[in-house]
Phi, psi and omega in degrees: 000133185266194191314299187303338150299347188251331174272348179309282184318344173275319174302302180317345188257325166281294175314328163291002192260302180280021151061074145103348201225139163241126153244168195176142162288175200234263181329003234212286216277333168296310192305288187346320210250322192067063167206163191288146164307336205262349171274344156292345171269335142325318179285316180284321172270350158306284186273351177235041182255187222260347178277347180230027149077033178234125139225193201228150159231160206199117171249135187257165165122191196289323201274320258279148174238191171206142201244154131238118164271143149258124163307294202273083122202190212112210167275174185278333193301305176276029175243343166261348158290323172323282169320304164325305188293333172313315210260108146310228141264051137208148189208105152268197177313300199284294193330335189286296180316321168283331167294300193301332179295327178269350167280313170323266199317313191286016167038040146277333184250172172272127171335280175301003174261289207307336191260002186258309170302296208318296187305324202301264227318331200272152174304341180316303190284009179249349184352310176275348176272135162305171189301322171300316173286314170281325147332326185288310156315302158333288188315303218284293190313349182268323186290317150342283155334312196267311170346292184295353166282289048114000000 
């Protein structure tokens, strides 16, 4: 297993233990891991984003920690309010790509509603548009989508 797995799996370990939330030292969890601070923080903006159903907090200094939650959980209505409240008027693809994959494996949306989101979402279907406008397009038509989910 390489580095970067080994510390994901250890945050993945701390949050299942402590029903969703890890704090942790950056420095504390590097000594642990035997790698430089700035690869937990790789790991952590890799892997732990509010799009893979996390977020973070980050205190800097003597005391200072990093929080990780997972957000998806609750009920489905509120893990699609969640998302929803995330999502701005502009979403591009992969991010768009990342939210559905992660309501799908976390059975929020149904595997075929998620491959069905996939296609609205893809560039394909903006062809003719510039990127600011598809994107812009992107957003609504995705929020729609999870709406109808709920």
């Amino acid at each position: 297993m390489n580095i970067s797995n080994t510390i994901a799996q250890l945050i993945m370990d701390m949050l299942e233990a402590e029903g969703g939330i890890a704090e942790m030292q950056r420095n504390e969890l590097a000594q642990t891991v035997g790698c430089v601070p700035s690869q937990i923080n790789y790991v952590i903006s890799s892997r732990f984003t509010p799009e893979q159903g996390y977020t973070v907090e980050s205190r800097r200094g003597g005391g200072g920690y990093i929080r990780i939650t997972r957000t998806n959980v609750g009920t489905k209505s509120n893990v699609i309010m969640q998302v929803l409240n995330h999502v701005g008027t502009r979403l591009d693809e992969k991010t768009a790509r990342a939210h559905i994959i992660n309501l799908a494996n976390n059975e929020i949306i149904a595997k075929q509603s998620a491959k069905i989101m996939l296609a609205a979402v893809s560039d394909n279907c903006f062809r003719e548009l510039s990127q600011p406008v598809k994107d812009t397009v992107r957003a609504a038509v995705f929020k729609q989508m999870l709406l109808q989910n709920i």
